[in-house]
Each structure stands twice: as C-alpha cells, then as structure tokens.
PQR file of N, CA, C, O and H, with PARSE charges and radii, in Angstrom:
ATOM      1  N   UNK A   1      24.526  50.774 -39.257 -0.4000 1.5000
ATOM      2  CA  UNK A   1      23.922  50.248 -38.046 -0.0000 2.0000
ATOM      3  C   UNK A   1      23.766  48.739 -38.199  0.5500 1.7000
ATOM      4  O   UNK A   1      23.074  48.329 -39.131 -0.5500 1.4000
ATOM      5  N   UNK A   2      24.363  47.855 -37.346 -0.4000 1.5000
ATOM      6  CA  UNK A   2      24.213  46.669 -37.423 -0.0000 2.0000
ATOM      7  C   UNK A   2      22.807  46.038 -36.733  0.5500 1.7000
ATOM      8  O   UNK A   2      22.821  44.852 -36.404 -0.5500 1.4000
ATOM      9  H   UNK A   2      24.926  48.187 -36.589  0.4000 1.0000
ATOM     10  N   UNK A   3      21.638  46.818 -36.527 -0.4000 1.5000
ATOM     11  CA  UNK A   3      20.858  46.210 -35.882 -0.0000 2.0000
ATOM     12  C   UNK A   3      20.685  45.250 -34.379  0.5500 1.7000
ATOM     13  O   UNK A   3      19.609  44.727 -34.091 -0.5500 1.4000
ATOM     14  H   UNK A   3      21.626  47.782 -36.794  0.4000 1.0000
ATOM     15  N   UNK A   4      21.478  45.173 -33.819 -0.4000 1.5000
ATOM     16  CA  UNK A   4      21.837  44.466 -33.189 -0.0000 2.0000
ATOM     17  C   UNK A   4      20.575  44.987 -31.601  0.5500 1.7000
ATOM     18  O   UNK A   4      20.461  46.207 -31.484 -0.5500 1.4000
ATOM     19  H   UNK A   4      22.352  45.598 -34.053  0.4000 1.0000
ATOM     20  N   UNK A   5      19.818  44.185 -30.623 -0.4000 1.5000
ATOM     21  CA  UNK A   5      19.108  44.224 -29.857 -0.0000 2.0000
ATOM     22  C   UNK A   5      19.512  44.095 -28.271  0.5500 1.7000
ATOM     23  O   UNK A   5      19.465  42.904 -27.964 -0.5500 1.4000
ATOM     24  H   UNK A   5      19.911  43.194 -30.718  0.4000 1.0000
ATOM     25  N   UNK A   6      19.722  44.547 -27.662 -0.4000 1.5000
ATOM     26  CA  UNK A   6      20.635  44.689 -25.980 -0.0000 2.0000
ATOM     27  C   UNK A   6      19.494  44.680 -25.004  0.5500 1.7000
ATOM     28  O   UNK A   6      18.642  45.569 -24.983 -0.5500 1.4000
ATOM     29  H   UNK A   6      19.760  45.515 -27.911  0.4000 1.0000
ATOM     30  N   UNK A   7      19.508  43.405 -24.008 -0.4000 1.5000
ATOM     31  CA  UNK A   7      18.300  43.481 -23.149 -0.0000 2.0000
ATOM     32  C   UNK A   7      18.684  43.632 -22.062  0.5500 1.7000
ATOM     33  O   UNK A   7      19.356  42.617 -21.875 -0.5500 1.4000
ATOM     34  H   UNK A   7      20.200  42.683 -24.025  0.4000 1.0000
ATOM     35  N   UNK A   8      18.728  44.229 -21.163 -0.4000 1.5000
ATOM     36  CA  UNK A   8      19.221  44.184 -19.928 -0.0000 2.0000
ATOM     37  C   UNK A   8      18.133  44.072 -18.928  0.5500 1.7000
ATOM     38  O   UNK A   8      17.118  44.768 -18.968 -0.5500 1.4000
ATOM     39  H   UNK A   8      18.183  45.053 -21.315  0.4000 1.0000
ATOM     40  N   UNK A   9      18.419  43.028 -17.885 -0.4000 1.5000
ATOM     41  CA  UNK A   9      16.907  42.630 -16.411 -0.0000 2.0000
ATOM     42  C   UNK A   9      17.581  43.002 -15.474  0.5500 1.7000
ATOM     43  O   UNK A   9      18.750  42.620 -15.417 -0.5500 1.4000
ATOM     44  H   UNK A   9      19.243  42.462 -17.853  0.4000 1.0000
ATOM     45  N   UNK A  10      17.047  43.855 -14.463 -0.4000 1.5000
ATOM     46  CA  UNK A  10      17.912  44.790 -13.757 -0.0000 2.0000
ATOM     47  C   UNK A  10      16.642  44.002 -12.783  0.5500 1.7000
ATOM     48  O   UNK A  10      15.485  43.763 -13.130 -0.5500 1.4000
ATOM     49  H   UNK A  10      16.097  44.165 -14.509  0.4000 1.0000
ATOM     50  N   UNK A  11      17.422  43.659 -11.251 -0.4000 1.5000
ATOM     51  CA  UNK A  11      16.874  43.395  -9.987 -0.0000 2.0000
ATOM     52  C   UNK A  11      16.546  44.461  -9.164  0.5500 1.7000
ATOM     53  O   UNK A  11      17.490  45.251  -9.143 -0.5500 1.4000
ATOM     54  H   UNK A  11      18.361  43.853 -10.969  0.4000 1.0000
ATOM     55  N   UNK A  12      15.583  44.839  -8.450 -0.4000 1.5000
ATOM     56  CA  UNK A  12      15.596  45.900  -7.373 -0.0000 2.0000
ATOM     57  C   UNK A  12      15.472  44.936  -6.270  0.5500 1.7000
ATOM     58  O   UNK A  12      14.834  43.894  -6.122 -0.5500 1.4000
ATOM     59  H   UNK A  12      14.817  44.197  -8.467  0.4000 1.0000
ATOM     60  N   UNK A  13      16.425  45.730  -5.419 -0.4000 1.5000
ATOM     61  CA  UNK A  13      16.822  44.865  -4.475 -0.0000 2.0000
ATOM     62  C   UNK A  13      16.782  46.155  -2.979  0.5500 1.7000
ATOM     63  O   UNK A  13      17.014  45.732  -1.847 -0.5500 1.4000
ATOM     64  H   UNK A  13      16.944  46.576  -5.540  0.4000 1.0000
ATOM     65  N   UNK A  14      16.547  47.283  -3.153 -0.4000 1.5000
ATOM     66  CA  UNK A  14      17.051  48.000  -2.183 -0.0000 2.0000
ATOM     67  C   UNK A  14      16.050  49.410  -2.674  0.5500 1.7000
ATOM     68  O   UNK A  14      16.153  49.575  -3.890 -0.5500 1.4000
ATOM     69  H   UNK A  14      16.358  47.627  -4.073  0.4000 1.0000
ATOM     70  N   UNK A  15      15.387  50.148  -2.196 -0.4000 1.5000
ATOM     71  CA  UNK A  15      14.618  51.562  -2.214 -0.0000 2.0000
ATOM     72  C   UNK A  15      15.077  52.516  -1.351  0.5500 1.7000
ATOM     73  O   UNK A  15      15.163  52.303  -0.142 -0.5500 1.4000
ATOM     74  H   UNK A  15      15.303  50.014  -1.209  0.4000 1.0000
ATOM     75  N   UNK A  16      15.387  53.575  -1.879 -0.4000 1.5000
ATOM     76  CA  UNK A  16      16.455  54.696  -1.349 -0.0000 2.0000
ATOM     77  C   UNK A  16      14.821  55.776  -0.420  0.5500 1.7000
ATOM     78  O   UNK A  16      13.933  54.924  -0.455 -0.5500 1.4000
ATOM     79  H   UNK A  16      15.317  53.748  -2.862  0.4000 1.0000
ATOM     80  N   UNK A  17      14.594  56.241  -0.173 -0.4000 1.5000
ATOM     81  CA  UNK A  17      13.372  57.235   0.280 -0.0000 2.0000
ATOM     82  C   UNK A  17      13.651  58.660   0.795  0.5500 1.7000
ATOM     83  O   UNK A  17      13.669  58.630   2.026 -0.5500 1.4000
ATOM     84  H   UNK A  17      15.315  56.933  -0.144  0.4000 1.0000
ATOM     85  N   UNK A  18      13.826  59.620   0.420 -0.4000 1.5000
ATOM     86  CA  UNK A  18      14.470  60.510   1.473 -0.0000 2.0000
ATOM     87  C   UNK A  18      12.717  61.391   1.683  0.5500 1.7000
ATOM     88  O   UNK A  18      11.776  61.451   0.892 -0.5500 1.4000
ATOM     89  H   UNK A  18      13.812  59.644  -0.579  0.4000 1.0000
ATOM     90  N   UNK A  19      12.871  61.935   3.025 -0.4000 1.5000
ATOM     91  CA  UNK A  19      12.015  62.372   3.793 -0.0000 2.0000
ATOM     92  C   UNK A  19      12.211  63.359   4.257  0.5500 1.7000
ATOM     93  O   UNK A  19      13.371  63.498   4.647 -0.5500 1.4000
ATOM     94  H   UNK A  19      13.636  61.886   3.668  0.4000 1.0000
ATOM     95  N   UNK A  20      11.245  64.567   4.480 -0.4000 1.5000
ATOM     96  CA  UNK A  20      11.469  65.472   5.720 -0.0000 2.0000
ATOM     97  C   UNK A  20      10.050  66.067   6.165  0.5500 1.7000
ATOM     98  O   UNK A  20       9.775  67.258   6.310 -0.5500 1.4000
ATOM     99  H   UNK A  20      10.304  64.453   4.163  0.4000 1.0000
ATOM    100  N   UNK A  21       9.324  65.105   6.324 -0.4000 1.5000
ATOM    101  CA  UNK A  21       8.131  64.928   7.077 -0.0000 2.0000
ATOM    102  C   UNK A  21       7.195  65.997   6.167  0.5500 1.7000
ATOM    103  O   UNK A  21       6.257  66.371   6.872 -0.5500 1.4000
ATOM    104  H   UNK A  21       9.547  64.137   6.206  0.4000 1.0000
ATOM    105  N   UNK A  22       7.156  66.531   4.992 -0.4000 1.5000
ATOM    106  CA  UNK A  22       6.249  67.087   4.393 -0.0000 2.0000
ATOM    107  C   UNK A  22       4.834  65.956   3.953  0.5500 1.7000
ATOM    108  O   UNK A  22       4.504  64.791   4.175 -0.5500 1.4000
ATOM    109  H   UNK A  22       7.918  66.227   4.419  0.4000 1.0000
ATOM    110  N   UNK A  23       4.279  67.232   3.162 -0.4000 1.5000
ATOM    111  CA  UNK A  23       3.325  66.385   2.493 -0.0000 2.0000
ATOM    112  C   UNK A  23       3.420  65.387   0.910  0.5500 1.7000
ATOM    113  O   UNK A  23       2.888  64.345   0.526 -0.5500 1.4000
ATOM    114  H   UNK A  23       4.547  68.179   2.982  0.4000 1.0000
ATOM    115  N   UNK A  24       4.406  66.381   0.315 -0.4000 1.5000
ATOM    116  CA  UNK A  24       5.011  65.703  -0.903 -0.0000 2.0000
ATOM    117  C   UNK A  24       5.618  64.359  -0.352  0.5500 1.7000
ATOM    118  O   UNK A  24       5.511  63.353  -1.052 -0.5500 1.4000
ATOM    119  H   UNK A  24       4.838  67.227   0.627  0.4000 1.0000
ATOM    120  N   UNK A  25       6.312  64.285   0.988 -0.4000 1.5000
ATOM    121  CA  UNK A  25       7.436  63.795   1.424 -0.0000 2.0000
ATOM    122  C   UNK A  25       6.107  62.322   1.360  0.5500 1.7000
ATOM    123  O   UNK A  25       6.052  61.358   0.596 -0.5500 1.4000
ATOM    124  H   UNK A  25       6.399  65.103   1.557  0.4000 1.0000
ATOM    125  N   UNK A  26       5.460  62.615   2.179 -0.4000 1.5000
ATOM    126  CA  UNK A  26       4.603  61.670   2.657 -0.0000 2.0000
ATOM    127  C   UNK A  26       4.297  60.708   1.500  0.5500 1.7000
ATOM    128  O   UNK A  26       4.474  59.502   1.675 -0.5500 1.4000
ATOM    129  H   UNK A  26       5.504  63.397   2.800  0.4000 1.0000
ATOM    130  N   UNK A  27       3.740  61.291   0.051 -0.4000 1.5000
ATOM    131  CA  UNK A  27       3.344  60.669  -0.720 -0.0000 2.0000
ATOM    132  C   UNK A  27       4.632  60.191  -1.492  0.5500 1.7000
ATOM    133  O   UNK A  27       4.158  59.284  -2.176 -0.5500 1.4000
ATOM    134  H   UNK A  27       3.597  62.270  -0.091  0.4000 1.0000
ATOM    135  N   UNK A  28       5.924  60.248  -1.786 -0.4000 1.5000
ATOM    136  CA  UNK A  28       6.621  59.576  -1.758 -0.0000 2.0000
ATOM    137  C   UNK A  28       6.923  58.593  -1.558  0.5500 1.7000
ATOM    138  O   UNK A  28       7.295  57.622  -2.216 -0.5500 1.4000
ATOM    139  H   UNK A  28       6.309  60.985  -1.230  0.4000 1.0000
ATOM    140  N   UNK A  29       6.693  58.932  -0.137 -0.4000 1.5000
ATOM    141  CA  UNK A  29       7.204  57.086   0.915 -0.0000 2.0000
ATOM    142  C   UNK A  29       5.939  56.273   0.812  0.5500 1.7000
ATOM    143  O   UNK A  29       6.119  55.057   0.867 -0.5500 1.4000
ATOM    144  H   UNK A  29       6.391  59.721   0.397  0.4000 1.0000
ATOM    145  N   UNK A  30       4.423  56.782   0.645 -0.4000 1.5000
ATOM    146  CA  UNK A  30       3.701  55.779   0.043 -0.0000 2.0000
ATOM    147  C   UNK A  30       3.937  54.844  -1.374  0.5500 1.7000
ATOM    148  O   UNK A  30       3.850  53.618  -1.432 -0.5500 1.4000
ATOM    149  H   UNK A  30       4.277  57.770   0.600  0.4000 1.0000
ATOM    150  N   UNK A  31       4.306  55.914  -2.660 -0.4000 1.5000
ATOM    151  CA  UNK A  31       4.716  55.120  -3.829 -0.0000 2.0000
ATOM    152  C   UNK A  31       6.114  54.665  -3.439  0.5500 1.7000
ATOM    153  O   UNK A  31       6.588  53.839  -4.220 -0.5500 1.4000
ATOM    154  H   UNK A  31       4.376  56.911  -2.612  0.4000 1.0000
ATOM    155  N   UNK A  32       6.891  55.016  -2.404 -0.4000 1.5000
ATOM    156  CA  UNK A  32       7.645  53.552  -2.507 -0.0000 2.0000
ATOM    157  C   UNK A  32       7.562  52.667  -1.979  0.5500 1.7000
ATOM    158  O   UNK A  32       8.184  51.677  -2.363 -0.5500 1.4000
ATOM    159  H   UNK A  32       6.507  55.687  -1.770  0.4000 1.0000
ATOM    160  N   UNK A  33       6.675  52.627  -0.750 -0.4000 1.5000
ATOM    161  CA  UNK A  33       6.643  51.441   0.196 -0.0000 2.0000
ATOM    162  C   UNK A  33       5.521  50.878  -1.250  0.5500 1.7000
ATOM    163  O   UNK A  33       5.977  49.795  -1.615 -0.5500 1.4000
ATOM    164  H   UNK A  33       6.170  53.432  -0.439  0.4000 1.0000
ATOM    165  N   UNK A  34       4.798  51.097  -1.759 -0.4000 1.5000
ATOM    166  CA  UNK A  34       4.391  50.074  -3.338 -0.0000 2.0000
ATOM    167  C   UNK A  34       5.291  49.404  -4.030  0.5500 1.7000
ATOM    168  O   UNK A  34       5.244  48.273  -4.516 -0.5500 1.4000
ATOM    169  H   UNK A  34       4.427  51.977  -1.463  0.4000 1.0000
ATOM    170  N   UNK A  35       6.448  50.532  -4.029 -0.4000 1.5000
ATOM    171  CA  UNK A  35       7.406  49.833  -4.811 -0.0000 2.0000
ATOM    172  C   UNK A  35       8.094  48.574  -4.284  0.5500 1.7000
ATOM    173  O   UNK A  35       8.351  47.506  -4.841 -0.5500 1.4000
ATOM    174  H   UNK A  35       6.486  51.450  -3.635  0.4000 1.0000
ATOM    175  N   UNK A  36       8.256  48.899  -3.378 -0.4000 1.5000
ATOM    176  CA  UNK A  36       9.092  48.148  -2.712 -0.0000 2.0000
ATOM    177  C   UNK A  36       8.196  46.570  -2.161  0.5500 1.7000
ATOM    178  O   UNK A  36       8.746  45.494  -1.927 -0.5500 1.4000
ATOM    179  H   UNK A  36       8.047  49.766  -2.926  0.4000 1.0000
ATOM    180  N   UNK A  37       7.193  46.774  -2.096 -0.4000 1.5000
ATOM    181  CA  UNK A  37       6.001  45.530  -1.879 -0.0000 2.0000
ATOM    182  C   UNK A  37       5.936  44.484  -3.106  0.5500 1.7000
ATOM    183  O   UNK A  37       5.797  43.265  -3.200 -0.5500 1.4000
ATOM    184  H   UNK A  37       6.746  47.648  -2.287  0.4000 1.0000
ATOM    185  N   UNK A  38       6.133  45.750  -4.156 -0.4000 1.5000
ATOM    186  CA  UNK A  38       6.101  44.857  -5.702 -0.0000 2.0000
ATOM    187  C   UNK A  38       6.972  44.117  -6.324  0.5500 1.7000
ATOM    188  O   UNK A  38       7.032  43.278  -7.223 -0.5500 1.4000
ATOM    189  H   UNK A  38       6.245  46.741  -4.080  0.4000 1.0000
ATOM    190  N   UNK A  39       7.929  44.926  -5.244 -0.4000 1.5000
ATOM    191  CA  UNK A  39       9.481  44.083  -6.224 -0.0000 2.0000
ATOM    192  C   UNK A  39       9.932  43.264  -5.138  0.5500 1.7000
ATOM    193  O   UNK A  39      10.877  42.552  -5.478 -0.5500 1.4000
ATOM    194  H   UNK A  39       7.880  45.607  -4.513  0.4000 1.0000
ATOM    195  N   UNK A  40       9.607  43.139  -4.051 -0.4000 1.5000
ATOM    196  CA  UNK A  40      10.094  42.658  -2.365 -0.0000 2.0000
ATOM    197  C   UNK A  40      10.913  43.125  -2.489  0.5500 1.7000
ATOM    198  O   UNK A  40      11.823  42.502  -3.036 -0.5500 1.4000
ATOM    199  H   UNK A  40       8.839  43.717  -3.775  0.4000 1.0000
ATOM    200  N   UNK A  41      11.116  44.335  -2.128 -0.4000 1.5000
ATOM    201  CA  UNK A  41      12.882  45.055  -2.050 -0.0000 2.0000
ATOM    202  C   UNK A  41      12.907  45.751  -0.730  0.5500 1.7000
ATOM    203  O   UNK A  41      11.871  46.347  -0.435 -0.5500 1.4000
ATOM    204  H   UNK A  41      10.377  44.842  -1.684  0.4000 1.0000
ATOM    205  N   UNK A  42      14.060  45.793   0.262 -0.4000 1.5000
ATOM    206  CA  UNK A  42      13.885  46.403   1.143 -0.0000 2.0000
ATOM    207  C   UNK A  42      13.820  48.181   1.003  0.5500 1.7000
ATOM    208  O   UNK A  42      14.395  48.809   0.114 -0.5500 1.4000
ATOM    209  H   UNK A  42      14.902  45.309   0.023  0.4000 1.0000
ATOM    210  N   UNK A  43      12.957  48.809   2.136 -0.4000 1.5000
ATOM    211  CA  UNK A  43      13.177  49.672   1.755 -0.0000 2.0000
ATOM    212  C   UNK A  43      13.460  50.692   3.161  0.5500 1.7000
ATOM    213  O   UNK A  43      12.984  50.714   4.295 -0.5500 1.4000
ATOM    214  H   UNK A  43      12.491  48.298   2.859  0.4000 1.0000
ATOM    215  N   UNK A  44      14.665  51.639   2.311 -0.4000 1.5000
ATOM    216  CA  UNK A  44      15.463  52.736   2.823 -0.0000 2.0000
ATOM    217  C   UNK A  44      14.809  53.927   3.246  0.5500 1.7000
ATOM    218  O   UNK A  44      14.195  54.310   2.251 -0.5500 1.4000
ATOM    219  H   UNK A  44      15.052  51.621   1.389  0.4000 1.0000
ATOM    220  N   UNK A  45      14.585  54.808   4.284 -0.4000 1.5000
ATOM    221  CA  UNK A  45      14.261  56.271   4.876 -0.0000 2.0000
ATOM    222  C   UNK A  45      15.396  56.824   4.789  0.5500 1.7000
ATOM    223  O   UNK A  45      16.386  56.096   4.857 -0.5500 1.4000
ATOM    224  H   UNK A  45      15.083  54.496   5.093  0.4000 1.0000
ATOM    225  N   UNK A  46      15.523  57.945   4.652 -0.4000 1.5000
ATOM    226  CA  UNK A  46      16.953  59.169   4.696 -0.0000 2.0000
ATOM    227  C   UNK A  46      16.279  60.211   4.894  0.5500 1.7000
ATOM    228  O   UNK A  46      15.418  60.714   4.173 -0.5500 1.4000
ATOM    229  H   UNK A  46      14.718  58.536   4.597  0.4000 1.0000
ATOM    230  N   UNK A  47      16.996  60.810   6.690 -0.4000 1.5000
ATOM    231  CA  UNK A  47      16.650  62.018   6.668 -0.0000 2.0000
ATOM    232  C   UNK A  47      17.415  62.670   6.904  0.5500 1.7000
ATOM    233  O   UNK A  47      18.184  62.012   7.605 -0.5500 1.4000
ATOM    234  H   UNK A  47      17.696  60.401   7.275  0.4000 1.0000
ATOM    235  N   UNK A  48      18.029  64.255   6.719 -0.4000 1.5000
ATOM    236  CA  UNK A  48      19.148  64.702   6.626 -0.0000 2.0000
ATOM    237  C   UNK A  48      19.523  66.307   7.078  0.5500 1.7000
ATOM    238  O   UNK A  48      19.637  67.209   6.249 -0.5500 1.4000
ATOM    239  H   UNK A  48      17.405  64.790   6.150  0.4000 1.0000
ATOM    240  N   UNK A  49      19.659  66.456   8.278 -0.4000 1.5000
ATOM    241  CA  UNK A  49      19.069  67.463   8.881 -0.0000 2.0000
ATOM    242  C   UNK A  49      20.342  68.558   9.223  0.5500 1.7000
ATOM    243  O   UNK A  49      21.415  68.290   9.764 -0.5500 1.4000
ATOM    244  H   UNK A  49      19.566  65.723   8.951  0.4000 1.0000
ATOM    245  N   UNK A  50      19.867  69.854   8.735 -0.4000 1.5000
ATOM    246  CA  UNK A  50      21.198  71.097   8.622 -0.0000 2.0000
ATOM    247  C   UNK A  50      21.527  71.316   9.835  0.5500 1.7000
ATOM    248  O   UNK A  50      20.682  71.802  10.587 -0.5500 1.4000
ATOM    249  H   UNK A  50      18.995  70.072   8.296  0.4000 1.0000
ATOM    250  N   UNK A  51      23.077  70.953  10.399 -0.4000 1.5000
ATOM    251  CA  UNK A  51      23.575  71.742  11.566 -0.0000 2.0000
ATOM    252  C   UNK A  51      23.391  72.940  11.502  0.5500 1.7000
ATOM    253  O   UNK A  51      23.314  73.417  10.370 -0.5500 1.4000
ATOM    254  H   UNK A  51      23.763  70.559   9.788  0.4000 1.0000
ATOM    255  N   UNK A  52      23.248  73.914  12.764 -0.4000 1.5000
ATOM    256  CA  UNK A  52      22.526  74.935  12.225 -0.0000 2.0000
ATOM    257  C   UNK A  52      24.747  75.914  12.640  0.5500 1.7000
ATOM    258  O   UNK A  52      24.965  77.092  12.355 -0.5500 1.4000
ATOM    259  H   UNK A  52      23.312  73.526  13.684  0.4000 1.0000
TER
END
C-alpha cells in the first residue's frame, strides 16, 4: 500500500425529490428543501403516476 490520500469536493448543484403526496413523502421534501437552502442548490419534485 503506498499510502497515498484522494480528496475529492463534490458541488451540489441540483436536488432530485420524488413525491406522492404521503406522509413519509412530506418529510422528505422538508429535509430537502434544508438541503437544498444549505447548499443553494436548486431543487427538483418528481411525481410519477401509473397509467392505469
């Protein structure tokens, strides 16, 4: 092993969210609209609904 140390700074730039109006759903899109406040990243809703 050469010891060697690898840093990588990764930007958030974009928050993905998917939704379907639950309650889990809900608290989701709260911790990301945080996320997304913290990092100024825009942020994404996806909702995705079964032809029946």
């Amino acid at each position: 092993m050469l010891g060697w140390k690898v840093s990588v700074a990764m930007e958030t730039r974009a928050i993905l969210c998917p939704v379907d109006f639950s309650s889990s759903s809900e608290l989701a899109l709260q911790f990301a609209s945080q996320l997304a406040q913290q990092f100024g990243a825009a942020l994404h809703l996806a909702y995705v609904e079964e032809s029946p």
